[in-house]
N, C-alpha and C positions, 0 to 999 in steps of 0.2 A: 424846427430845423429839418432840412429835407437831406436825407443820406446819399450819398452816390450810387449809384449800382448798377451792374455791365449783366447784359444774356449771354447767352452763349449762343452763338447764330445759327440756324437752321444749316443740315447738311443732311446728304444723300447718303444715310448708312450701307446701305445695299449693295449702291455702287463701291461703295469705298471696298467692302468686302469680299465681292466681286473682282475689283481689282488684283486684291492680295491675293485670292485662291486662283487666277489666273499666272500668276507669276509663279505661285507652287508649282502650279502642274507641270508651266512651262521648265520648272528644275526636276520636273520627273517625280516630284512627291505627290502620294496618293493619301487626301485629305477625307477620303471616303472612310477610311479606319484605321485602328493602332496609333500610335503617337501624335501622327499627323490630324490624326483625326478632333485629338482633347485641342492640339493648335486653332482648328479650323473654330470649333466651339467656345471657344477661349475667346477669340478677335469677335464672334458673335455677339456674346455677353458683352464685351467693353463695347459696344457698339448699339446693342440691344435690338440685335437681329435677333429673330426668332429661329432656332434649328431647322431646318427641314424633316427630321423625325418629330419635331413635339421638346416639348424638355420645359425646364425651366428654365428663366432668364431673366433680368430684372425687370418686374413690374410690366412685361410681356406676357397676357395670357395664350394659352394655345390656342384661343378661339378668339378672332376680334370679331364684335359685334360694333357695326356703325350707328351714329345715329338716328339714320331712318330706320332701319331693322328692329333696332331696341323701342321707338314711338311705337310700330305697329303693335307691340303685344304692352302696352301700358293701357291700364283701366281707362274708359272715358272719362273728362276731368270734366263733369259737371260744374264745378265751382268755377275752374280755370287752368290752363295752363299758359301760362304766358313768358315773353321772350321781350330780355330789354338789356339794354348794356348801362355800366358806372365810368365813369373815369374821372380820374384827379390825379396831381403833378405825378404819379408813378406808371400811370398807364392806364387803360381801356380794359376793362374784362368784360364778356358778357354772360348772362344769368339766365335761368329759368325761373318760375313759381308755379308753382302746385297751391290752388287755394281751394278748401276743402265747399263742398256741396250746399251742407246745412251752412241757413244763416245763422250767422254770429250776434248772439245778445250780450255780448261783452267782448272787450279786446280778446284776441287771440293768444294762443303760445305759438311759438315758434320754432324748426328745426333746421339749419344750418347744414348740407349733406357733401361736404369733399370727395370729389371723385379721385382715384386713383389714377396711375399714371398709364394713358394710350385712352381712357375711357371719357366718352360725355356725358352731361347731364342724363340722356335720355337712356342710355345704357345704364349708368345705378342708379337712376330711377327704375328699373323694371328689373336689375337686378336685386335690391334691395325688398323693394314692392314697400317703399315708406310709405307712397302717397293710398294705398289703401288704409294704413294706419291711420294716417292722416286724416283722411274720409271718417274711418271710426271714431278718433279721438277728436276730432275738430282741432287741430293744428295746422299752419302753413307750414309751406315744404323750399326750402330757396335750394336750389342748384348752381354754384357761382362755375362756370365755365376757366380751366385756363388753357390759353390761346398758346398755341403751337409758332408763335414769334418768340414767346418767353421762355419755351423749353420744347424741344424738337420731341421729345417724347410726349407732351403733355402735362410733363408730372409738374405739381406744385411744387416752388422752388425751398423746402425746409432746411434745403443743407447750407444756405447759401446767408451768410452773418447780414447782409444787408434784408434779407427775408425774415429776418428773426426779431424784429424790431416794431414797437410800437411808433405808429404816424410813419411809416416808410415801408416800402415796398407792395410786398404783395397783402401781408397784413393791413394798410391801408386802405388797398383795392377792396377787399370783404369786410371792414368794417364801416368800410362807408355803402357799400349795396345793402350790408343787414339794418344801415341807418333808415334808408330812401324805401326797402320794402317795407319797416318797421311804421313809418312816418303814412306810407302809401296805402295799407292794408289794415289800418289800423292793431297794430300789436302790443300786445302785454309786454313792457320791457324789463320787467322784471323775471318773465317767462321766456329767455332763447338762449337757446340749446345749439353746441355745431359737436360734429360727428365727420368721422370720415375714414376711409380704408388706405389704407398703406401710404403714400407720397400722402394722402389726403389727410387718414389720420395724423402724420405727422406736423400736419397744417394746423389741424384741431387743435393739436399740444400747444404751437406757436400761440394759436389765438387765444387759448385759455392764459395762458403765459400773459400776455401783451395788453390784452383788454380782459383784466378781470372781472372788471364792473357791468362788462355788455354782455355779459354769458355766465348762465345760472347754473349749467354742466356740460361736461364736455365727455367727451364717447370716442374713443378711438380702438379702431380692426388690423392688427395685424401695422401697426405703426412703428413710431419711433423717439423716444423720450426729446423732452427740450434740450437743445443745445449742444446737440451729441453728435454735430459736425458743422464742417465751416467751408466745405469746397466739394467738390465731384471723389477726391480720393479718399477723405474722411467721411465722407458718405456709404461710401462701398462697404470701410472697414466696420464703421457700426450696423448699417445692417447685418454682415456677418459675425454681429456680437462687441466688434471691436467699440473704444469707446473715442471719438476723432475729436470731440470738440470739450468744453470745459470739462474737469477734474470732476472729480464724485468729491471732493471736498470743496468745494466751486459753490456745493450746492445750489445751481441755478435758477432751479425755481423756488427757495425761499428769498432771493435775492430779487430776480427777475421785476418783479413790480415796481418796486424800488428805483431801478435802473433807468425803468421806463419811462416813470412818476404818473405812474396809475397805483391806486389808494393798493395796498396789499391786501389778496383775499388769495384763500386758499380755495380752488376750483372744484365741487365733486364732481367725481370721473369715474368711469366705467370703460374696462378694457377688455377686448375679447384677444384672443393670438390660438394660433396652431401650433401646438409642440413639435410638432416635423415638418414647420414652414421654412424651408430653408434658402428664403428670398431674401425673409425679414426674421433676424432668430428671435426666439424668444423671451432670447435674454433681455431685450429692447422692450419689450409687456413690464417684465419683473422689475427693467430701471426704471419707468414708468412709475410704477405703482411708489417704487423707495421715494423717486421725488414727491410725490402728491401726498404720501402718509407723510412725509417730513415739513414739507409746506403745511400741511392740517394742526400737525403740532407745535411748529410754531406759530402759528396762528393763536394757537391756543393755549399758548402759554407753557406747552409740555405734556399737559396728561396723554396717556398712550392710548390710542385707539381699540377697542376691543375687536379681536380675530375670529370667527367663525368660519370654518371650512364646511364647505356639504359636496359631498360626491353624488353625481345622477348619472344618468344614462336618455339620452335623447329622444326622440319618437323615432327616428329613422335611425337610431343605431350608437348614435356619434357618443362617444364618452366623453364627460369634462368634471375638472373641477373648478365651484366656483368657491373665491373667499373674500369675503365682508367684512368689510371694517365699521365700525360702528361708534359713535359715540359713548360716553357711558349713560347718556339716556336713553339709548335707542337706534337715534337716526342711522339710516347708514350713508355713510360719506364717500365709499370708494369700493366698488366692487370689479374681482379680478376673473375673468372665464377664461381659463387653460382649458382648452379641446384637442383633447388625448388623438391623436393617429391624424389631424389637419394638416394641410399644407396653407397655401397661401391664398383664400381666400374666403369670401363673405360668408357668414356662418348660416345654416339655414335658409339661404337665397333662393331666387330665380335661376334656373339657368339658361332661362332668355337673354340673360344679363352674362359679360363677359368677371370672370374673381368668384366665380358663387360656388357654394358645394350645399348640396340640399339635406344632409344625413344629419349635421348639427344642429344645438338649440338656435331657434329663430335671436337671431340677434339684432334686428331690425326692433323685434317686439319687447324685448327685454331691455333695449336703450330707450325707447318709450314708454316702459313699463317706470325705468331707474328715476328721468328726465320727469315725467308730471307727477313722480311723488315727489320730489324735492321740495322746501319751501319757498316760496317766492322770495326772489332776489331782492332786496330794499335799494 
Protein backbone atom coordinates (compact mmCIF):
# COMPACT_ATOMS: atom_id res chain seq x y z
CA UNK A 1 0.00 0.00 0.00
CA UNK A 2 1.44 3.44 -1.06
CA UNK A 3 0.76 6.44 1.61
CA UNK A 4 -0.32 9.86 0.38
CA UNK A 5 2.10 12.53 1.06
CA UNK A 6 2.21 16.53 0.08
CA UNK A 7 5.90 18.91 0.21
CA UNK A 8 5.77 21.74 1.11
CA UNK A 9 6.57 23.89 -2.15
CA UNK A 10 9.66 25.80 -2.58
CA UNK A 11 9.55 29.68 -1.65
CA UNK A 12 11.73 32.68 -1.57
CA UNK A 13 12.56 33.01 2.23
CA UNK A 14 14.73 36.14 1.73
CA UNK A 15 12.25 37.79 -0.05
CA UNK A 16 9.50 37.12 2.15
CA UNK A 17 11.72 38.70 4.95
CA UNK A 18 12.70 41.34 3.14
CA UNK A 19 9.49 42.12 2.67
CA UNK A 20 8.44 42.31 6.29
CA UNK A 21 11.58 44.41 7.42
CA UNK A 22 10.62 46.78 4.81
CA UNK A 23 7.26 47.41 6.12
CA UNK A 24 8.94 47.80 9.65
CA UNK A 25 10.92 50.43 8.64
CA UNK A 26 8.33 51.93 6.60
CA UNK A 27 6.47 52.23 10.36
CA UNK A 28 9.58 53.70 11.63
CA UNK A 29 10.86 50.69 13.58
CA UNK A 30 14.46 50.14 13.93
CA UNK A 31 14.96 46.22 13.40
CA UNK A 32 18.69 46.91 13.78
CA UNK A 33 18.42 46.49 17.89
CA UNK A 34 16.44 46.16 21.14
CA UNK A 35 13.05 44.68 20.68
CA UNK A 36 12.78 44.94 17.22
CA UNK A 37 15.72 43.52 16.81
CA UNK A 38 14.81 39.61 18.58
CA UNK A 39 11.44 40.48 15.96
CA UNK A 40 13.56 40.72 13.10
CA UNK A 41 15.69 37.38 14.18
CA UNK A 42 12.56 35.65 15.26
CA UNK A 43 10.88 35.90 11.40
CA UNK A 44 14.54 34.63 10.44
CA UNK A 45 14.55 31.52 12.31
CA UNK A 46 10.82 30.64 11.14
CA UNK A 47 12.08 31.14 7.83
CA UNK A 48 15.62 29.82 8.22
CA UNK A 49 17.20 32.82 7.13
CA UNK A 50 20.50 33.15 8.27
CA UNK A 51 21.28 36.55 10.56
CA UNK A 52 23.43 38.89 9.00
CA UNK A 53 25.73 38.92 12.23
CA UNK A 54 26.13 34.90 12.35
CA UNK A 55 24.04 33.26 15.07
CA UNK A 56 22.28 30.17 15.20
CA UNK A 57 19.26 29.09 13.20
CA UNK A 58 17.78 25.88 12.37
CA UNK A 59 20.01 23.65 10.63
CA UNK A 60 21.59 26.87 9.06
CA UNK A 61 25.42 26.86 9.49
CA UNK A 62 27.22 30.19 9.40
CA UNK A 63 29.23 29.09 6.75
CA UNK A 64 27.57 27.41 3.45
CA UNK A 65 29.94 25.49 1.73
CA UNK A 66 28.69 24.34 -1.90
CA UNK A 67 29.08 21.43 -3.66
CA UNK A 68 31.91 22.28 -5.93
CA UNK A 69 33.91 23.86 -2.96
CA UNK A 70 33.50 20.88 -0.70
CA UNK A 71 34.69 18.30 -4.12
CA UNK A 72 37.87 20.34 -4.28
CA UNK A 73 39.28 19.38 -0.85
CA UNK A 74 37.81 15.59 -0.88
CA UNK A 75 40.72 12.89 -1.07
CA UNK A 76 41.24 11.49 -4.81
CA UNK A 77 38.67 8.53 -4.97
CA UNK A 78 40.99 6.09 -6.58
CA UNK A 79 38.25 3.42 -6.20
CA UNK A 80 35.39 5.89 -7.38
CA UNK A 81 33.27 8.38 -6.75
CA UNK A 82 30.32 8.09 -8.76
CA UNK A 83 26.75 9.89 -9.29
CA UNK A 84 23.42 8.04 -10.11
CA UNK A 85 19.91 8.62 -9.18
CA UNK A 86 16.75 5.88 -7.68
CA UNK A 87 13.28 6.36 -8.05
CA UNK A 88 10.11 4.66 -7.33
CA UNK A 89 6.37 5.55 -6.82
CA UNK A 90 7.47 8.20 -4.04
CA UNK A 91 9.93 10.10 -5.94
CA UNK A 92 13.64 10.58 -7.56
CA UNK A 93 16.63 11.18 -5.32
CA UNK A 94 19.88 11.24 -6.30
CA UNK A 95 23.19 9.66 -4.69
CA UNK A 96 26.84 9.59 -4.63
CA UNK A 97 29.29 6.47 -3.93
CA UNK A 98 32.66 6.51 -2.66
CA UNK A 99 34.15 2.89 -3.42
CA UNK A 100 37.30 2.39 -1.61
CA UNK A 101 40.78 1.88 -3.68
CA UNK A 102 41.95 -1.68 -2.57
CA UNK A 103 40.27 -4.56 -4.44
CA UNK A 104 37.83 -6.35 -2.61
CA UNK A 105 38.31 -10.30 -1.89
CA UNK A 106 34.99 -10.49 -0.46
CA UNK A 107 31.70 -8.58 -0.42
CA UNK A 108 32.13 -5.32 1.18
CA UNK A 109 30.47 -3.50 4.41
CA UNK A 110 28.71 -0.61 3.89
CA UNK A 111 28.04 3.02 5.21
CA UNK A 112 24.99 4.85 4.66
CA UNK A 113 25.86 8.84 5.40
CA UNK A 114 22.63 11.49 5.76
CA UNK A 115 23.43 14.76 5.32
CA UNK A 116 21.96 17.43 7.32
CA UNK A 117 19.81 20.19 6.32
CA UNK A 118 21.26 23.22 3.49
CA UNK A 119 24.27 20.40 2.99
CA UNK A 120 25.32 17.89 -0.18
CA UNK A 121 26.74 14.87 -0.54
CA UNK A 122 30.11 16.45 -1.39
CA UNK A 123 30.02 18.77 1.70
CA UNK A 124 29.80 15.74 4.63
CA UNK A 125 31.71 14.01 2.72
CA UNK A 126 34.86 16.31 3.22
CA UNK A 127 33.22 17.38 6.38
CA UNK A 128 32.96 14.04 7.90
CA UNK A 129 36.45 12.73 5.92
CA UNK A 130 34.34 9.11 5.93
CA UNK A 131 35.67 8.30 2.72
CA UNK A 132 39.23 8.23 4.04
CA UNK A 133 37.94 5.82 6.56
CA UNK A 134 36.55 4.10 4.03
CA UNK A 135 39.86 3.80 2.03
CA UNK A 136 41.35 2.50 5.40
CA UNK A 137 38.82 0.09 6.46
CA UNK A 138 37.71 -1.08 3.01
CA UNK A 139 34.07 -0.07 3.08
CA UNK A 140 31.65 1.63 0.55
CA UNK A 141 30.39 5.13 1.34
CA UNK A 142 26.55 6.02 -0.27
CA UNK A 143 25.60 9.72 0.01
CA UNK A 144 21.71 9.66 -0.70
CA UNK A 145 21.08 13.31 -1.96
CA UNK A 146 17.66 15.18 -0.86
CA UNK A 147 16.36 17.35 -3.57
CA UNK A 148 15.35 20.96 -2.71
CA UNK A 149 11.64 20.21 -4.50
CA UNK A 150 11.00 18.07 -1.26
CA UNK A 151 12.14 20.56 1.31
CA UNK A 152 13.19 24.04 0.41
CA UNK A 153 15.97 23.75 3.03
CA UNK A 154 17.20 20.40 2.09
CA UNK A 155 16.55 18.84 5.31
CA UNK A 156 15.24 15.28 5.14
CA UNK A 157 11.62 15.07 5.75
CA UNK A 158 11.71 13.07 9.71
CA UNK A 159 9.07 15.08 10.99
CA UNK A 160 6.66 14.44 8.48
CA UNK A 161 4.23 10.81 9.50
CA UNK A 162 4.21 10.04 5.92
CA UNK A 163 8.20 9.95 6.13
CA UNK A 164 8.24 7.74 9.07
CA UNK A 165 6.94 4.86 7.36
CA UNK A 166 8.13 1.68 5.93
CA UNK A 167 7.58 1.13 1.92
CA UNK A 168 6.53 4.90 1.71
CA UNK A 169 8.05 8.00 1.45
CA UNK A 170 11.46 9.12 1.70
CA UNK A 171 12.34 5.69 3.59
CA UNK A 172 11.52 4.02 0.53
CA UNK A 173 13.59 6.31 -1.63
CA UNK A 174 17.01 5.11 0.61
CA UNK A 175 16.21 1.80 0.91
CA UNK A 176 15.84 1.03 -2.43
CA UNK A 177 19.40 3.06 -3.48
CA UNK A 178 20.98 0.94 -0.41
CA UNK A 179 19.26 -2.10 -2.53
CA UNK A 180 20.56 -1.21 -6.29
CA UNK A 181 24.25 -0.09 -4.69
CA UNK A 182 24.08 -3.17 -2.45
CA UNK A 183 23.10 -5.51 -5.69
CA UNK A 184 25.71 -3.20 -7.95
CA UNK A 185 28.86 -3.08 -5.79
CA UNK A 186 28.73 -6.19 -4.59
CA UNK A 187 27.91 -5.86 -0.80
CA UNK A 188 27.93 -7.74 2.42
CA UNK A 189 24.22 -7.43 3.45
CA UNK A 190 24.61 -8.38 6.46
CA UNK A 191 27.12 -5.63 6.94
CA UNK A 192 25.31 -1.82 6.26
CA UNK A 193 25.43 0.69 8.51
CA UNK A 194 23.48 4.41 8.01
CA UNK A 195 24.57 7.48 10.05
CA UNK A 196 23.64 10.85 9.70
CA UNK A 197 23.77 14.42 11.40
CA UNK A 198 20.85 16.36 12.60
CA UNK A 199 17.69 16.45 9.88
CA UNK A 200 19.91 13.37 8.62
CA UNK A 201 20.55 11.58 11.86
CA UNK A 202 17.03 11.91 12.37
CA UNK A 203 16.55 9.92 9.09
CA UNK A 204 18.93 7.28 10.43
CA UNK A 205 16.57 6.73 13.50
CA UNK A 206 13.54 6.45 10.77
CA UNK A 207 15.48 3.84 8.92
CA UNK A 208 16.61 1.91 11.72
CA UNK A 209 12.97 1.94 12.92
CA UNK A 210 11.51 0.93 9.48
CA UNK A 211 13.91 -1.44 7.98
CA UNK A 212 15.47 -3.32 10.74
CA UNK A 213 16.62 -6.19 8.81
CA UNK A 214 18.53 -3.93 6.08
CA UNK A 215 20.85 -2.22 8.81
CA UNK A 216 23.21 -3.94 11.14
CA UNK A 217 23.58 -0.26 13.21
CA UNK A 218 22.69 2.91 13.10
CA UNK A 219 24.76 6.14 14.25
CA UNK A 220 23.13 9.30 14.68
CA UNK A 221 25.06 13.34 15.34
CA UNK A 222 23.15 15.60 17.08
CA UNK A 223 19.64 14.05 15.95
CA UNK A 224 16.30 13.29 16.91
CA UNK A 225 14.65 10.22 18.41
CA UNK A 226 11.79 8.25 16.37
CA UNK A 227 8.46 9.56 16.16
CA UNK A 228 8.93 12.76 18.24
CA UNK A 229 7.01 14.66 15.60
CA UNK A 230 4.40 14.84 12.94
CA UNK A 231 4.43 18.43 11.16
CA UNK A 232 6.74 21.51 10.87
CA UNK A 233 5.50 22.88 14.52
CA UNK A 234 6.08 19.56 16.49
CA UNK A 235 9.22 19.58 14.96
CA UNK A 236 10.43 22.91 16.31
CA UNK A 237 9.09 21.85 19.73
CA UNK A 238 11.17 18.55 19.98
CA UNK A 239 14.18 19.94 18.74
CA UNK A 240 13.94 22.44 21.58
CA UNK A 241 13.38 19.40 23.86
CA UNK A 242 9.77 19.35 23.49
CA UNK A 243 8.28 15.93 22.84
CA UNK A 244 5.40 16.73 19.39
CA UNK A 245 4.81 13.27 18.25
CA UNK A 246 3.88 9.86 20.18
CA UNK A 247 3.79 9.56 24.04
CA UNK A 248 6.97 8.13 26.08
CA UNK A 249 4.39 5.35 26.80
CA UNK A 250 3.63 4.94 23.01
CA UNK A 251 6.90 3.31 23.28
CA UNK A 252 7.56 3.67 19.58
CA UNK A 253 10.26 1.97 18.76
CA UNK A 254 9.37 -1.33 20.66
CA UNK A 255 6.33 -1.07 18.66
CA UNK A 256 7.65 0.32 15.50
CA UNK A 257 8.44 -3.03 13.67
CA UNK A 258 5.46 -4.45 14.28
CA UNK A 259 3.43 -1.74 12.73
CA UNK A 260 5.53 -1.85 9.74
CA UNK A 261 5.63 -5.76 9.54
CA UNK A 262 9.26 -5.88 9.29
CA UNK A 263 10.56 -9.07 11.74
CA UNK A 264 11.32 -7.04 15.08
CA UNK A 265 15.02 -6.28 15.87
CA UNK A 266 16.33 -4.21 18.25
CA UNK A 267 19.05 -1.87 16.19
CA UNK A 268 22.78 -1.04 17.88
CA UNK A 269 23.18 2.53 17.93
CA UNK A 270 25.67 4.89 18.64
CA UNK A 271 24.86 8.71 19.42
CA UNK A 272 27.12 11.42 19.58
CA UNK A 273 25.22 15.24 20.82
CA UNK A 274 26.58 18.55 22.11
CA UNK A 275 25.46 19.53 25.54
CA UNK A 276 25.12 23.33 24.41
CA UNK A 277 23.72 22.42 21.09
CA UNK A 278 20.99 24.52 21.14
CA UNK A 279 19.56 23.76 17.50
CA UNK A 280 18.82 20.24 18.54
CA UNK A 281 18.84 19.77 22.59
CA UNK A 282 20.09 17.21 23.95
CA UNK A 283 17.51 15.94 25.60
CA UNK A 284 16.68 14.38 21.95
CA UNK A 285 20.38 12.04 22.33
CA UNK A 286 19.17 10.97 25.92
CA UNK A 287 15.28 9.89 24.31
CA UNK A 288 17.18 8.40 21.85
CA UNK A 289 19.21 6.29 23.84
CA UNK A 290 15.74 5.35 26.47
CA UNK A 291 14.15 4.04 23.19
CA UNK A 292 16.94 1.88 21.86
CA UNK A 293 17.88 0.47 25.69
CA UNK A 294 13.95 -0.39 25.83
CA UNK A 295 13.72 -1.82 22.29
CA UNK A 296 17.07 -4.15 23.39
CA UNK A 297 15.11 -5.23 26.29
CA UNK A 298 12.50 -6.22 24.96
CA UNK A 299 14.00 -7.75 22.55
CA UNK A 300 15.37 -9.79 25.01
CA UNK A 301 13.14 -10.66 27.05
CA UNK A 302 14.12 -7.98 29.93
CA UNK A 303 17.51 -8.54 31.23
CA UNK A 304 18.94 -5.07 31.83
CA UNK A 305 21.65 -3.89 30.04
CA UNK A 306 24.96 -3.29 31.93
CA UNK A 307 26.10 0.55 32.21
CA UNK A 308 29.67 1.74 32.02
CA UNK A 309 30.44 5.30 32.05
CA UNK A 310 34.22 6.70 31.23
CA UNK A 311 34.96 10.29 31.23
CA UNK A 312 38.08 11.57 28.60
CA UNK A 313 39.18 14.47 27.43
CA UNK A 314 39.79 14.71 23.58
CA UNK A 315 43.13 15.42 21.64
CA UNK A 316 42.08 19.07 20.78
CA UNK A 317 40.50 19.85 24.07
CA UNK A 318 36.95 18.83 23.72
CA UNK A 319 35.58 17.03 26.92
CA UNK A 320 32.90 14.20 26.78
CA UNK A 321 31.38 11.61 28.40
CA UNK A 322 30.78 8.36 26.87
CA UNK A 323 28.25 5.41 28.28
CA UNK A 324 28.00 1.78 27.10
CA UNK A 325 25.63 -0.45 27.47
CA UNK A 326 26.50 -3.76 27.19
CA UNK A 327 25.24 -7.11 27.16
CA UNK A 328 25.84 -9.33 30.23
CA UNK A 329 28.33 -11.11 27.94
CA UNK A 330 30.10 -8.26 26.82
CA UNK A 331 28.89 -7.10 23.64
CA UNK A 332 28.18 -3.49 23.68
CA UNK A 333 24.80 -2.74 22.04
CA UNK A 334 24.52 1.12 22.47
CA UNK A 335 26.99 3.66 22.97
CA UNK A 336 26.07 7.25 24.17
CA UNK A 337 28.98 10.52 23.47
CA UNK A 338 27.82 13.76 25.50
CA UNK A 339 30.50 16.37 24.36
CA UNK A 340 30.78 18.74 27.35
CA UNK A 341 30.90 22.69 25.92
CA UNK A 342 29.40 21.46 21.75
CA UNK A 343 27.18 23.16 19.95
CA UNK A 344 25.64 21.86 16.77
CA UNK A 345 27.88 20.10 14.97
CA UNK A 346 30.11 17.21 13.59
CA UNK A 347 32.22 15.97 16.28
CA UNK A 348 36.08 16.09 15.29
CA UNK A 349 35.31 17.05 11.51
CA UNK A 350 36.70 18.98 8.68
CA UNK A 351 36.16 22.24 8.46
CA UNK A 352 36.22 22.36 4.78
CA UNK A 353 32.89 20.84 5.44
CA UNK A 354 30.02 23.18 6.58
CA UNK A 355 28.34 21.44 10.89
CA UNK A 356 32.08 20.45 11.91
CA UNK A 357 34.09 21.61 15.02
CA UNK A 358 37.49 19.87 15.04
CA UNK A 359 38.30 20.10 19.07
CA UNK A 360 36.20 16.80 19.77
CA UNK A 361 36.59 12.99 19.52
CA UNK A 362 36.60 12.09 15.84
CA UNK A 363 33.20 10.72 15.52
CA UNK A 364 33.44 9.77 12.04
CA UNK A 365 36.13 7.09 13.44
CA UNK A 366 34.46 5.98 16.41
CA UNK A 367 31.08 5.18 14.38
CA UNK A 368 33.52 2.99 12.36
CA UNK A 369 35.22 1.95 15.04
CA UNK A 370 31.20 0.89 16.84
CA UNK A 371 29.84 -0.35 13.09
CA UNK A 372 32.58 -3.17 11.97
CA UNK A 373 32.89 -4.49 15.50
CA UNK A 374 29.24 -5.44 15.47
CA UNK A 375 28.37 -8.96 14.57
CA UNK A 376 27.13 -9.68 11.40
CA UNK A 377 23.44 -9.20 10.72
CA UNK A 378 21.83 -12.86 9.73
Amino acid sequence: MQYPFTRIPPYDAQAIHDTIERALAGARLDTTSGPMREVSDTIRRALAVPPASGGEVIDVPARVVDGETAAATLPPAAGGWLSHEYRNAAGVRAYRVHLPAAAASAPRPMLVMMHGCTQTPEDFAAGTRMNRLADEHGFIVVYPEQAAQANPSRCWNWFQAQDQRRDAGEPSLIAGIVREVAQRHDVDPGRIYVAGLSAGGAMAVVLGESYPELFAGVGVHSGLPYASAHDIPSAMAAMKGGRGGLSRAASPRVGAAAVSGAAKRAVPTIVFHGDRDHTVRETNAQEIVRQTVEAHQAQAGGPQLQTVIEEGTAAGGRRYTRTTYREPAGTPRIEFWSLHGAGHAWSGGDLSGSYTEANGPDASAEMARFFLALPRLD
